[in-house]
C-alpha positions in Angstrom: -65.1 -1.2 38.5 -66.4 2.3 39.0 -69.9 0.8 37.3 -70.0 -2.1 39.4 -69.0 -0.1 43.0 -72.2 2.4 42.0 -74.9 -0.2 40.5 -76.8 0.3 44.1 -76.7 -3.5 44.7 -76.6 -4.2 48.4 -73.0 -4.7 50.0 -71.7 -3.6 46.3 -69.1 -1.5 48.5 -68.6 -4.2 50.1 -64.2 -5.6 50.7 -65.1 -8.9 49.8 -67.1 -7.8 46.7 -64.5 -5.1 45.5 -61.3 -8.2 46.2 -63.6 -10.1 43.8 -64.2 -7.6 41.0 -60.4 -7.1 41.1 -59.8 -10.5 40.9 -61.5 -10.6 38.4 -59.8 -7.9 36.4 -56.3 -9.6 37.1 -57.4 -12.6 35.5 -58.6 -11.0 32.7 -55.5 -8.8 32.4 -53.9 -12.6 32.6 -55.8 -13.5 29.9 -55.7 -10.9 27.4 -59.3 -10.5 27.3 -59.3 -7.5 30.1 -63.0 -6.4 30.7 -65.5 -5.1 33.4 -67.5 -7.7 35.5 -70.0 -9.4 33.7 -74.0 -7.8 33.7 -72.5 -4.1 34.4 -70.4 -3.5 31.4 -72.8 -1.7 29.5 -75.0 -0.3 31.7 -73.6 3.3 32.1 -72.2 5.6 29.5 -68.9 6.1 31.5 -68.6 2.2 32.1 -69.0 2.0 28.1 -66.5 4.4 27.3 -63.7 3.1 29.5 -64.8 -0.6 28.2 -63.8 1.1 24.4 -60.6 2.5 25.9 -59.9 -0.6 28.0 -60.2 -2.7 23.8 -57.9 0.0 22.2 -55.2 -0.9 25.0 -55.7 -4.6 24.7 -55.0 -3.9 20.8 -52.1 -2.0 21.6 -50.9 -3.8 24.1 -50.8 -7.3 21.4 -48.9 -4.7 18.9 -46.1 -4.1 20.9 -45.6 -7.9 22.6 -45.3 -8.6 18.3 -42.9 -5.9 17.7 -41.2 -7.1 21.2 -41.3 -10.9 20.0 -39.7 -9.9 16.3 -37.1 -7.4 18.0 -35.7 -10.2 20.0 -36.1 -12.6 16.8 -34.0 -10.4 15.6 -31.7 -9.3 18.0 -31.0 -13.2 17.9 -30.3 -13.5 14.6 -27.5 -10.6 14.6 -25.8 -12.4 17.6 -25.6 -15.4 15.6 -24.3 -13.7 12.6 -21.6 -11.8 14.3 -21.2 -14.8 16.9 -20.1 -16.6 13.2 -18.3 -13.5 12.3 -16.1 -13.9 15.1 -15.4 -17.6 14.1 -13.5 -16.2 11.1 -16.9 -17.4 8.7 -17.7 -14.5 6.8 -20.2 -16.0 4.5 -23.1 -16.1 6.2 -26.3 -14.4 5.5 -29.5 -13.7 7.2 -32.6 -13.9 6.1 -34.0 -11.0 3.6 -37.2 -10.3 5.3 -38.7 -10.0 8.8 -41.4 -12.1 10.1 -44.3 -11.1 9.8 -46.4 -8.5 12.1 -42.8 -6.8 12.4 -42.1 -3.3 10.9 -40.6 -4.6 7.5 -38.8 -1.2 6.9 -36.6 -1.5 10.1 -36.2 -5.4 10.4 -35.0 -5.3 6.3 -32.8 -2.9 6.2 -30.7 -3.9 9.1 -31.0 -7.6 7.8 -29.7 -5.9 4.5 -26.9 -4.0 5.6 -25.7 -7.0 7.6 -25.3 -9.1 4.9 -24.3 -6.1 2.8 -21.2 -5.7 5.3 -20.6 -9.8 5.0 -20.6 -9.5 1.7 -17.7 -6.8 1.8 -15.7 -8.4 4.0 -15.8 -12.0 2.6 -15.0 -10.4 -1.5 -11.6 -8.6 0.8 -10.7 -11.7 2.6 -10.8 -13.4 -0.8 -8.9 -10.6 -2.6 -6.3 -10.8 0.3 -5.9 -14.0 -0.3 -5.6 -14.1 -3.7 -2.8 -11.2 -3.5 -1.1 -13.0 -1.3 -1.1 -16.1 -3.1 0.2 -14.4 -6.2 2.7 -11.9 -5.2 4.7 -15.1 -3.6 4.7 -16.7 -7.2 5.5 -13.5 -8.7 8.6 -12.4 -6.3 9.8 -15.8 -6.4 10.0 -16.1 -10.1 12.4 -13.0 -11.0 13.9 -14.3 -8.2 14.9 -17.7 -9.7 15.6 -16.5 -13.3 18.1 -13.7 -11.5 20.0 -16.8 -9.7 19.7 -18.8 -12.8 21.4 -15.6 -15.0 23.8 -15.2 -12.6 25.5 -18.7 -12.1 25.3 -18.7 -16.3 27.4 -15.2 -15.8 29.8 -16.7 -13.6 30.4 -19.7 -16.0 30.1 -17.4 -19.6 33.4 -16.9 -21.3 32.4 -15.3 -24.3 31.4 -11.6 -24.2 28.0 -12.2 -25.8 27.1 -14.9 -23.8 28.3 -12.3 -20.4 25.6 -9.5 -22.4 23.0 -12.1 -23.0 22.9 -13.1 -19.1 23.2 -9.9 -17.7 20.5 -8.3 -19.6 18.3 -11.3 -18.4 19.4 -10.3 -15.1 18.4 -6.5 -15.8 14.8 -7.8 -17.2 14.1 -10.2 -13.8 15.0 -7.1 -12.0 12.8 -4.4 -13.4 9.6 -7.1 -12.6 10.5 -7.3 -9.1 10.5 -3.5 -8.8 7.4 -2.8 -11.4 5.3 -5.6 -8.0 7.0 -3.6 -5.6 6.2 -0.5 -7.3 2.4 -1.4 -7.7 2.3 -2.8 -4.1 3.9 0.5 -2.5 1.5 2.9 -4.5 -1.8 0.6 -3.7 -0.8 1.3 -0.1 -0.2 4.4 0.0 -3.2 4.6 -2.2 -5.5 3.1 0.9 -3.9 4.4 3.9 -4.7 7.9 2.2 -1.0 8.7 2.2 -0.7 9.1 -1.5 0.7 12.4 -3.1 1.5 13.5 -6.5 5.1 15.5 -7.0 3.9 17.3 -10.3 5.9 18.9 -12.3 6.5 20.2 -15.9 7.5 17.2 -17.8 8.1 16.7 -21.9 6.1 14.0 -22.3 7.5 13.0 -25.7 11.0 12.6 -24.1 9.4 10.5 -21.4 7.3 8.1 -23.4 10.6 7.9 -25.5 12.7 6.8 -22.2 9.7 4.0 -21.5 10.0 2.5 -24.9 14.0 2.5 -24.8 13.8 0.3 -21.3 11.3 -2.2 -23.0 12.8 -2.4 -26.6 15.1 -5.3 -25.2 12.3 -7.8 -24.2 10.1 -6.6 -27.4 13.4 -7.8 -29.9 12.9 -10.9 -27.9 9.6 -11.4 -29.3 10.7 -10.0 -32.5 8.3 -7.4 -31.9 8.6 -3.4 -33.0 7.2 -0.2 -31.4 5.6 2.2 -33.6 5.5 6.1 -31.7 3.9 8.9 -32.6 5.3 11.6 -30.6 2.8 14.7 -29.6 3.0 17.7 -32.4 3.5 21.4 -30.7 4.0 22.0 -27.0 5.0 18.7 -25.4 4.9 19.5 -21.8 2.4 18.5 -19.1 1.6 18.4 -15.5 2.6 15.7 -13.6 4.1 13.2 -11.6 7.0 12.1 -13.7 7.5 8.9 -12.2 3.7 7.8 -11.6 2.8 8.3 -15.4 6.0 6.4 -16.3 4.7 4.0 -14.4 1.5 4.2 -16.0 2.8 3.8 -19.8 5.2 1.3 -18.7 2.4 -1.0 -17.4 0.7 -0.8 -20.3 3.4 -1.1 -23.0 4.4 -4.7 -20.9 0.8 -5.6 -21.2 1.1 -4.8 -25.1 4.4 -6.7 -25.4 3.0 -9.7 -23.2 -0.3 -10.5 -25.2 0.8 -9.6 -28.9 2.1 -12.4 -31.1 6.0 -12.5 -32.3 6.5 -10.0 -35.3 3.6 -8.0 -34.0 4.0 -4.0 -34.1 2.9 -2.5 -30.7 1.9 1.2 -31.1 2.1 4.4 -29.2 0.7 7.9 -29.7 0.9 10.8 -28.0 -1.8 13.8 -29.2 -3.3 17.0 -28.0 -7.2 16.8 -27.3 -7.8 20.2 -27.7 -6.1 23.0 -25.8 -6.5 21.6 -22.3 -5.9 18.0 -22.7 -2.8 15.1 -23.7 -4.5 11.5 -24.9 -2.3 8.7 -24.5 -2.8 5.9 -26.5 -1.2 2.0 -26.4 -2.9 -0.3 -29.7 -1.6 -3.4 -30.0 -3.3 -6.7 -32.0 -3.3 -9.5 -29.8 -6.4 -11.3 -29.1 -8.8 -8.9 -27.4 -11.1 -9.1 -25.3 -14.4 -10.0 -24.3 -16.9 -8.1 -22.6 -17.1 -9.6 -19.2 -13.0 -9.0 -19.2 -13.4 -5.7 -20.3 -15.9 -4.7 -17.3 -13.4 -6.3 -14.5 -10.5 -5.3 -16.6 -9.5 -2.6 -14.2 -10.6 -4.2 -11.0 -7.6 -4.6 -8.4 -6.6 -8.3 -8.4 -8.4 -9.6 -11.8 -6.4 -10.9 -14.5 -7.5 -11.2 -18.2 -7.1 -14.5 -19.9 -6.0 -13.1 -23.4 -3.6 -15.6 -24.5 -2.9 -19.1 -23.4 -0.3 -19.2 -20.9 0.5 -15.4 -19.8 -0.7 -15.6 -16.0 2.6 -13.8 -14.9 0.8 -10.4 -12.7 -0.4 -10.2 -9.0 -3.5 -8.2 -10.9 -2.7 -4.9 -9.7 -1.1 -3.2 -12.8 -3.9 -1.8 -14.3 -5.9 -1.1 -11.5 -3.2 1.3 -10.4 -2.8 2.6 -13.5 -6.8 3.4 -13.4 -5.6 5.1 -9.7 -3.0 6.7 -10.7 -4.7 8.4 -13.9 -7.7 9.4 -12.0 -4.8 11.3 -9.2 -3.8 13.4 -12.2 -7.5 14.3 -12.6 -7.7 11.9 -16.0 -9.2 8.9 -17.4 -8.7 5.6 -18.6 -10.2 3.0 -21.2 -10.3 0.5 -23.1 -11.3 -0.3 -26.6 -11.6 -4.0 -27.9 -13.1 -6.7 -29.2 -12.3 -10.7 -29.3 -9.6 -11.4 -31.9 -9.3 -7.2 -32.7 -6.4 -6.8 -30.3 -7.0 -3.6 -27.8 -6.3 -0.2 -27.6 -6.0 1.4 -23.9 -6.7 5.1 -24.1 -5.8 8.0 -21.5 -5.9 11.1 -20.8 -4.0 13.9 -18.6 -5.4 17.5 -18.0 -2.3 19.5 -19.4 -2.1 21.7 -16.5 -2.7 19.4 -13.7 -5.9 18.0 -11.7 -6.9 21.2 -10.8 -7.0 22.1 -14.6 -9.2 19.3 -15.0 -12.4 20.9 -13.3 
């Protein structure tokens, strides 16, 4: 403009001229293709150097109308994701990459995390779901086997007959308080309210307690329990009634998947000074290892013999939980028709111990 005003052309100052050559420049700006008049471009230095400027803005300016067109391409695509979130569909995704001419480190990631949260909340819905689904078969079922022993009580004559029932009556019991159990202690687990209640506990007396509650349902399978009570100091740290709960779990497991006549065994041993390793072997038919890797997952169940699908899929995953509490660990050791052995072990003096 400045070129054009001082190329020395008669009436270049002009209104009508100077309306023109913004005119002009509006139109260009229109355009896109912003320049200087044509014929004076190029003939001063300054005129030049502000055409150069005058590109570099044009360039710019096409940049950020890209970055503005892919932000509201994307911006879009959110809305309709959490537009389909809000329907109660959780298993949509979005695309993985932006468009192109959009910054591909921004756009991806928050297309990533997006479907990274979907992802979460669709595998909890499903494990809802499926928790919900079994604990009603697995309430319902002591249920019906208690109201079965009972009318059978009520109608017994013979003493036997009276023992028989009731100790079915006993057994339905103690699996409606091992889901409760499991179900109390995952909540309190994920609300952060758990708390161990240590104290100094002889562990030998209470793995011999566990095996005295269970020795009932093993006879009924004709099956034995083999302990090995810990040599020298048996006490330890803990929370009496968690680790009970603990070995408990994982003797029923042992009882559940070993054939009749099958010896289930237990043993109880110092690992060095600082440390109590729990062991469970018993010779069912193992497992594989895709069971092994989801073994301890809350809400998966191993398929290790044909018809044992009794379990909301919570027992070991709370005893993983549990174990951890105490500052411990947990394992497993098997192999497809080797039966398993689950392993653990406690810090004798307590979590703290275990740093």
């Amino acid at each position: 403009m400045e070129a054009f005003l001082s190329s020395g052309e008669p009436d270049a100052g002009h209104p009508s001229r100077i309306r023109h050559s913004l005119e002009q420049m509006v139109e260009g700006i229109r355009r896109g293709s912003l320049s200087e008049p044509a014929g004076h471009a190029d003939e001063h230095p300054e005129g030049r150097e502000r055409h150069g400027r005058l590109a570099e803005l044009r360039a710019e300016l096409r940049r950020a109308q890209a970055e503005r067109d892919q932000s509201r391409a994307l911006l879009q695509e959110l809305n309709q994701g959490l537009e389909a979130f809000a329907a109660g569909d959780f298993s949509v995704r979005l695309r993985a990459h932006p468009a192109p001419g959009a910054r591909p480190a921004e756009g991806a990631s928050t297309l990533r995390l997006f479907d990274d949260v979907a992802s979460m909340l669709e595998e909890r819905i499903e494990l809802n779901t499926c928790f919900h689904s079994m604990a009603a078969h697995d309430m319902r079922s002591p249920l019906g086997t208690i109201l079965l022993a009972a009318e059978s009580l009520g109608k017994a004559v013979e003493v036997p007959d009276r023992k028989r029932w009731a100790a079915m009556i006993q057994s339905a019991v103690r699996r409606q308080l091992r889901l409760i159990e499991s179900v109390l202690d995952l909540y309190t687990l994920q609300s952060g309210q758990f708390e161990l209640r240590g104290q100094w506990v002889n562990i030998n007396q209470l793995t011999s307690q566990c095996i005295a509650e269970l020795e009932r349902q093993a006879e009924a399978r004709r099956q034995i329990f083999l302990a090995t009570p810990i040599e020298g100091d048996p006490m330890i740290w803990c929370d009496e009634g968690k680790i009970y709960r603990v070995l408990d779990n994982l003797l029923v497991n042992a009882t559940k998947y070993s054939a009749p006549d099958d010896t289930i065994e237990i043993r109880v041993t110092a690992d060095g000074a600082d440390w109590v390793r729990f062991e469970v072997v018993d010779h069912g038919p193992g497992l594989c290892n895709e069971e092994r890797e989801q073994l301890f997952e809350r809400f998966r169940r191993g398929a290790r013999a044909e018809g044992h699908t009794n379990g909301v899929g919570l027992g070991l995953a709370i005893c993983k939980d549990l174990v951890e509490a105490h500052g411990g660990r947990i394992s497993v050791d098997s192999e497809p028709g080797l039966g398993c052995r689950f392993s653990f072990l406690l810090p004798r003096a307590g979590p703290g111990a275990s740093n």
